[in-house]
C-alpha positions in Angstrom: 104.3 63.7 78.9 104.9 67.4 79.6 102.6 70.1 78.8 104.1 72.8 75.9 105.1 75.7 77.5 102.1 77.3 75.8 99.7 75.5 77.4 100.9 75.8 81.4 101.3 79.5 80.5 97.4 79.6 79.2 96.7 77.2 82.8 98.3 79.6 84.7 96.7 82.8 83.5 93.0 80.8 84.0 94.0 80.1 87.7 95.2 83.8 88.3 91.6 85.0 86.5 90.0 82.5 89.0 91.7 83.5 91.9 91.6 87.6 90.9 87.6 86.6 90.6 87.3 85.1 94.3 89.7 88.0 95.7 87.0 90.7 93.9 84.0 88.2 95.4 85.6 88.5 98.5 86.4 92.1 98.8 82.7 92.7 97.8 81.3 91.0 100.3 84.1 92.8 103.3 82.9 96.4 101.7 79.2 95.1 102.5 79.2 93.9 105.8 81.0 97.1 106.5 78.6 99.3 105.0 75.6 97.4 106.9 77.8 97.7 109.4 77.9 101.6 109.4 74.3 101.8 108.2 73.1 100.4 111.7 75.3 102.4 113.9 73.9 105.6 112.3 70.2 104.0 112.8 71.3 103.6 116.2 72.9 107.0 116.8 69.9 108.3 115.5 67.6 106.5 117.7 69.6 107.9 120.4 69.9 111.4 120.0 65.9 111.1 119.3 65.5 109.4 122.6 67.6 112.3 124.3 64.8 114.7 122.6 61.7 113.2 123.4 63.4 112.6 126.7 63.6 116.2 126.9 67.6 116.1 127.3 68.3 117.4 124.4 66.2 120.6 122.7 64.9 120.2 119.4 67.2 123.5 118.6 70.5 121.4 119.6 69.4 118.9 117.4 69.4 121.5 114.3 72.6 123.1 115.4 74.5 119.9 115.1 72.2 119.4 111.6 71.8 122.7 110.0 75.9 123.3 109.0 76.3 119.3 108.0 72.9 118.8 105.6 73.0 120.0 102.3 70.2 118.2 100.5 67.1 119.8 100.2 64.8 116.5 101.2 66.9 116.2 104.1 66.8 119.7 105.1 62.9 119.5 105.1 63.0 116.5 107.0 64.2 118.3 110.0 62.2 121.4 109.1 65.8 123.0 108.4 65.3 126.6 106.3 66.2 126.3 102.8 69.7 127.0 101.7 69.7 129.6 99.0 72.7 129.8 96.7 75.1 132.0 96.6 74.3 134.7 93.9 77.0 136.1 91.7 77.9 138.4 89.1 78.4 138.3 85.3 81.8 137.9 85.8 81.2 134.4 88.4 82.8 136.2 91.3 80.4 136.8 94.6 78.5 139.8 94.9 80.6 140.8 97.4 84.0 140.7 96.4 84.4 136.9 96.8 85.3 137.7 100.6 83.1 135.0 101.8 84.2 132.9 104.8 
């Protein structure tokens, strides 16, 4: 005997929760491999550009060009003995002190 209409309809919305549920699994686990993925290339560009250093290929000051304009965080900064970014101060009004002509 047939199934009520209600009944396949209440089947087929479990299936599509199932299948929604292994397309999320599987998405997860694609978004992880690629972020250990890009997690060890920047270990290894890292290692790199250090070996260039202590090879004495690269200066330590090339090293804090490429750093200094790119690192924002202050625990970062330090960790490359970067100076300390100071914010910009501004007016009562919220505008830059001068003019709001900054670059």
């Amino acid at each position: 005997m047939a199934k009520p209409t209600n009944e396949k309809l209440a089947d087929l919305l479990e299936k599509e929760a199932q299948i929604r549920a292994q397309i999320q699994t599987l998405k997860q686990r694609e978004n992880e491999v690629e972020r250990k993925k890009d997690t060890r290339r920047k270990i290894l560009i890292g290692g790199a550009i250090l070996a260039k250093i202590k090879s004495g290929e690269w200066k330590e000051k090339q090293l804090h060009e490429l750093l200094n304009p790119i690192l924002k965080a202050e625990r970062d900064r330090e960790l490359f003995n970067l100076p300390t970014i100071t914010p910009i101060e501004t007016t009562t009004d919220g505008k830059d002190n001068d003019g709001g002509n900054r670059p």
